[in-house]
C-alpha positions as CSV (number, residue, x, y, z in Angstrom):
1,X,-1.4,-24.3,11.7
2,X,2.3,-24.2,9.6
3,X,4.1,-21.7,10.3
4,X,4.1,-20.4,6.8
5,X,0.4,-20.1,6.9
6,X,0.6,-18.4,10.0
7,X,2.5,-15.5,8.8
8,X,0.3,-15.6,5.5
9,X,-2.5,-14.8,7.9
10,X,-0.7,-12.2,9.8
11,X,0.6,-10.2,6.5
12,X,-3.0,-10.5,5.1
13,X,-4.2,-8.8,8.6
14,X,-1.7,-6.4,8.5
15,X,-2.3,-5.2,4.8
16,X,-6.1,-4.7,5.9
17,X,-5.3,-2.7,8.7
18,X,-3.0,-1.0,6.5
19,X,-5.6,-0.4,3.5
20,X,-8.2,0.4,6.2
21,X,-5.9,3.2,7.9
22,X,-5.3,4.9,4.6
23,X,-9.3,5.1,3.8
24,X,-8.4,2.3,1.1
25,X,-10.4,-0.5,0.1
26,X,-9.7,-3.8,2.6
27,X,-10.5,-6.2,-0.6
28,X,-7.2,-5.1,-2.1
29,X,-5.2,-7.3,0.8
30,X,-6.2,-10.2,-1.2
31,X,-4.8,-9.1,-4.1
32,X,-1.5,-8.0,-2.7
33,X,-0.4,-11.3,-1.1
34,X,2.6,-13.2,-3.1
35,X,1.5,-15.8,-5.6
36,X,4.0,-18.8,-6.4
37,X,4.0,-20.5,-9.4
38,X,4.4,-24.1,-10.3
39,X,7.8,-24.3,-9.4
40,X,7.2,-22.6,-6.1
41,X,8.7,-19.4,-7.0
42,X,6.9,-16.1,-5.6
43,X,5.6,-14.1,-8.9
44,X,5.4,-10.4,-8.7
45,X,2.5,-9.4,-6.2
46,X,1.0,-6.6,-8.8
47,X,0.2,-9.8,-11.2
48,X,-2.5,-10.5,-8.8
49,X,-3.9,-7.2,-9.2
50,X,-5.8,-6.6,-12.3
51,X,-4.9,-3.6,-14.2
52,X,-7.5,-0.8,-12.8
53,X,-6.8,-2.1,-9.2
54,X,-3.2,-1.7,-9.9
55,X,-3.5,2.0,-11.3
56,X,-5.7,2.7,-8.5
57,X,-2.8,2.3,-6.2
58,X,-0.4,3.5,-8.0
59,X,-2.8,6.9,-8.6
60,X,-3.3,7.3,-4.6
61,X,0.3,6.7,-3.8
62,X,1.3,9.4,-5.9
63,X,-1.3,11.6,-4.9
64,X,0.0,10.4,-1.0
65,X,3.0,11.5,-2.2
66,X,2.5,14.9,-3.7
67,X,0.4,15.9,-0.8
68,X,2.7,15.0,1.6
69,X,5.8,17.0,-0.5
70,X,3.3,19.9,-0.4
71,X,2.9,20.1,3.5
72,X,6.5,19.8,3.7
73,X,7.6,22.2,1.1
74,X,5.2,24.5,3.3
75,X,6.4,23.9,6.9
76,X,10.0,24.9,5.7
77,X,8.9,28.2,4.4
78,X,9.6,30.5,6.8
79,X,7.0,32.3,9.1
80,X,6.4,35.9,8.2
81,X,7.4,38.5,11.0
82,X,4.6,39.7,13.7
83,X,4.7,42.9,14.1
């Protein structure tokens, strides 16, 4: 085995484990691995995506993202006083 396949393999395990930890579909890691064109130069991994895979992420990043501003915003309100 090369070694560039080698860490193909290990990026494409790592984006499933990745996808599979955030409840996302595993199918995707195929998608997100780096094309290269003709001239051997990587293209854009979201060109691999089609269009409602890519807003899929994009939508559940944001939404990552908002929740995760929302716990924060609340654990540095301050705790009202026990009588």
């Amino acid at each position: 085995m090369s070694a560039r396949l080698g860490w193909k393999l290990a990026h494409l395990e790592l984006d499933r484990a990745v996808l599979a930890a955030y409840g996302w579909p595993e199918e995707w890691a195929e998608a997100l691995q780096p094309t290269r064109d003709e001239r051997g130069k990587v293209n854009p991994v979201w060109a691999s995506l089609t269009r409602a895979s890519s807003r899929g992420v994009l939508t559940r990043l944001l939404s990552l993202n908002l929740k995760c501003r929302q716990v924060k915003h609340q654990a540095d309100k301050p705790s009202p006083a026990v009588p």
